[in-house]
N, C-alpha and C positions, 0 to 999 in steps of 0.2 A: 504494500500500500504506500502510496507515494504522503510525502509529510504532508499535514493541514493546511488550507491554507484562509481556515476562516478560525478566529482565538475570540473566549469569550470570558470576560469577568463575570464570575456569578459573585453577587457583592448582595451584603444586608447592610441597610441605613438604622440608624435608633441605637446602637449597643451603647450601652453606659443606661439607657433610658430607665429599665425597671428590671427585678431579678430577672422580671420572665422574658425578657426579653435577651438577654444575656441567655439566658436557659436556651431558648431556642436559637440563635446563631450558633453557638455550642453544638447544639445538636444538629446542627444541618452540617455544619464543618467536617464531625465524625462522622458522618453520615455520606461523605465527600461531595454534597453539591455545593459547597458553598467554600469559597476558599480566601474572600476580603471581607473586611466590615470599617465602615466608619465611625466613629467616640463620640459622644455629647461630652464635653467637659465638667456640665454642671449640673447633674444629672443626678439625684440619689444613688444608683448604681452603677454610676462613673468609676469607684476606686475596685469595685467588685469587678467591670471590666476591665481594666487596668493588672489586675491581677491574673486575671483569665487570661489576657492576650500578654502575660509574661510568660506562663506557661503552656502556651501554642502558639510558638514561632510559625509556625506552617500559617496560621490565618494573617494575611497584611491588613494591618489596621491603618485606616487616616484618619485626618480632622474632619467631624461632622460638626460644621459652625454652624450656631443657633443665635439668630438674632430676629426671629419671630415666633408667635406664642410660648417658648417652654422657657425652660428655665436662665433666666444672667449670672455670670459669675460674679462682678461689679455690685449687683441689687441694688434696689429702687433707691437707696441713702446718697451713694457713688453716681447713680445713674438717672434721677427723679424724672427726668422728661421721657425716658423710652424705657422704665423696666416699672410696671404695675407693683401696690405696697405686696405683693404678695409672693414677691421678687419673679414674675414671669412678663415677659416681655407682650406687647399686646397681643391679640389674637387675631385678630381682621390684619390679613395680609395689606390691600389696600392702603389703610391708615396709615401704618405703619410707613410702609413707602412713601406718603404725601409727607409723614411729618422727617421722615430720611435725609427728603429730599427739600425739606422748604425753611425746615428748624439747625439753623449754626450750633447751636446747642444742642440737640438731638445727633447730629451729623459728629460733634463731637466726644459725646459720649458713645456711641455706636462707636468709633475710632477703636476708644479706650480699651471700650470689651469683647473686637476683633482680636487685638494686642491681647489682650488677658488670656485670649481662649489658644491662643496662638500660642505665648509663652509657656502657661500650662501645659499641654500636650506636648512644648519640646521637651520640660524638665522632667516629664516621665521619661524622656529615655529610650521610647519605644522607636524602631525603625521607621521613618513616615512614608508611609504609602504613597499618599495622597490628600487631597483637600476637596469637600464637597459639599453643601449646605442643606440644613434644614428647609425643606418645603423649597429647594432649590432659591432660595432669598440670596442667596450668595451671586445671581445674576441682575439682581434690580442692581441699575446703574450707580448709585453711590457706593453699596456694596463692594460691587466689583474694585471698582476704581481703587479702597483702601485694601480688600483680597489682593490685589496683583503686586501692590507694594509690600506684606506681609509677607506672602512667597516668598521673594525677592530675598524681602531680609534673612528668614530664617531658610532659604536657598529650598523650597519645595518646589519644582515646576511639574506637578504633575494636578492635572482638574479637573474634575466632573462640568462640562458645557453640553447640559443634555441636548438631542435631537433624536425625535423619535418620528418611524415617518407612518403615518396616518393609516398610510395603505396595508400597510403591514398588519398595525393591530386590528386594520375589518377584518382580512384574512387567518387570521388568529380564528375569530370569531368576537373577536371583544367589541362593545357596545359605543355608544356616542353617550355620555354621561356629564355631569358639573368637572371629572377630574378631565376629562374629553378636552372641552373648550379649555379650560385651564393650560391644559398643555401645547395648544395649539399656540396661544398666546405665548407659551416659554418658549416656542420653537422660533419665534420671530425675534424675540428678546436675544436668545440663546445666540443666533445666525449672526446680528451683531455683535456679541460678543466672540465668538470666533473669526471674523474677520479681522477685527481688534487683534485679537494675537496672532494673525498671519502677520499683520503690518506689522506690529512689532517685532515677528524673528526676518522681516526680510528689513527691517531697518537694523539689523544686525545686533538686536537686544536676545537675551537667552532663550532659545523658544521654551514654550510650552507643549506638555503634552496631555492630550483630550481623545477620550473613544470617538471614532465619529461616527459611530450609531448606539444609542441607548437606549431601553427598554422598564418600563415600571412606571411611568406618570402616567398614560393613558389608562391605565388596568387599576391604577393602583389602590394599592389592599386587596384584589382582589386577582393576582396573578396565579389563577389556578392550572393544574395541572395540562392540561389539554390544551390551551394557553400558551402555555411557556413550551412544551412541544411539538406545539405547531410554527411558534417563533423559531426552536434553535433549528427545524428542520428548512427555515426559509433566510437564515443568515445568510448576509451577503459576504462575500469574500471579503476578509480584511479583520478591525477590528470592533470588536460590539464588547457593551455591557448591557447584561440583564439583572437587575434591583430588585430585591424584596422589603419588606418591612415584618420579617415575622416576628411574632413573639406579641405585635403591638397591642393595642385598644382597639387601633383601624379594622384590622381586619376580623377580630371579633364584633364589631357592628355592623357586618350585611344582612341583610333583610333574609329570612329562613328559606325564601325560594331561591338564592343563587348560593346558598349552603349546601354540601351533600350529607348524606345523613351523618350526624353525628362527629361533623365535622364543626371544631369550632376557631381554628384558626387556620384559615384557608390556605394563605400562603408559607406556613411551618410546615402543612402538609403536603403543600407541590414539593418540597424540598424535602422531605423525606420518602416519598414516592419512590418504589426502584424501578416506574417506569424512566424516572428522571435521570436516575444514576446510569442505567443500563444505554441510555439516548449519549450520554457526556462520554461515555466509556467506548463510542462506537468505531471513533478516532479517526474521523473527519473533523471534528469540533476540539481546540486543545483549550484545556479551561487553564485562565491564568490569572495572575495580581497586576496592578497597575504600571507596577515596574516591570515583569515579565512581558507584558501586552506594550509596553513602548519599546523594550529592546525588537519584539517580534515586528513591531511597524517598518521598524530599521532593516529587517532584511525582506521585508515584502515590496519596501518600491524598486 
């Protein structure tokens, strides 16, 4: 069989977020479909994964930056214009963006607690993956703009700039939904911002490295089984990431008709599936980390 030539991250977002959430990344890892995840910093069960991902080098962990709804590192004392008395950052995506982008004071404590989540994460120690955001907020323009100088500092250039393409998840079978438009909206967002980092590695600044197809906003929470392989059997040559959130809240909140029986967290369960494992295993598809998937970009053009 001649080598692969389509690599795929199977990545979980949320670790650090709750025991059970850690419990299932865990378990999808030994399980071998899942081989990254990304960290909440401030998360209750931040230092429980912190400790998990000391003792499984094999899973590559990144920065999962939160700087809407969950929890600040900073809290509302340090941070009073953008982190709720309850130390969580607002909840309406929306909002938050207007006041990102229009509050000097808002813009400046946002600064503070990129820095904080940033410095944190380096003084664990832990090898850095990569860098990718909550509810993908790491792409609203102001955002970005102090992300790409963080990198920089603490020298990460690897990034989640999702694009996911439309056609794909109808053929999936996946539905047009609120998370549907939503992601449509990222995909235009997203396209400028990777043009952004073309211009910047041909003005001869370090490039950056980004999947350029990604998989999980359109579905998400609700990446079941049948799903995710009808995706991996329609990857296009080259490199993809495919996202979960399992373990979360999310995906225990669908509605009982797009549940299977006795199923209560959909996407822990695609990921324990050995129809899943037996699909990765078939070795057309090479599943890798973020780093593994940039060196593989290198010898595919």
């Amino acid at each position: 069989m001649s080598p692969p030539d389509r690599f795929v991250v199977m990545h979980a977002d949320d670790f650090g977020m709750t025991g059970e959430v850690n419990a299932a990344i865990l378990r999808a890892y030994h399980a071998g479909t899942l081989r990254s995840a990304s960290l909440m910093t401030a998360e209750p069960a931040a230092a429980e994964a912190l400790a998990l991902a000391q003792k499984t080098p094999g899973l590559a962990v990144g920065l999962h930056l939160v700087v809407t709804y969950d929890r600040s590192l900073l809290g509302p004392q340090a941070a009073p214009h953008i982190v709720r008395p309850d130390g969580r950052f607002r909840a309406n995506p929306l909002t938050a963006g207007i006041l990102y982008r229009y509050s000097r004071q808002a813009e400046s404590e946002l600064r503070r607690e990129m820095d904080a989540q940033f410095a944190r994460f380096a003084d664990w120690g832990l090898p850095w993956s990569h860098v990718d955001g909550h509810q993908h907020y790491h792409m609203h323009p102001v955002v970005w703009q102090h992300l790409l100088e963080l990198c920089e500092h603490y020298g990460i250039y690897r990034l989640r700039v999702p694009t996911e393409e439309f056609r794909a998840h109808l053929r999936g079978g996946g539905q047009f939904r609120a998370e549907t438009a939503g992601g449509l909206v990222l995909r235009m967002v997203s396209a400028k911002n990777r043009r952004a980092l073309q211009q910047r590695a041909a003005g001869g600044q370090h490039p950056f490295f980004f999947c350029p197809r990604s998989y999980g906003t359109l579905q998400s929470s609700n990446m079941h089984v049948n799903y995710v392989l009808s995706l991996l059997d329609r990857l296009a040559p080259g490199i993809s990431e495919v996202y979960f959130h399992p373990g979360t809240e999310y995906a225990r909140k669908l509605p009982p008709q797009q549940r299977r029986e006795g199923v209560q967290d959909v996407e822990l369960d695609t990921l324990l599936d050995p129809r899943l494992l037996q699909r990765l295993q078939r070795g057309d598809i090479r599943m890798c980390s973020y780093a593994e998937a940039e060196n593989a970009a290198a010898t595919l053009q």
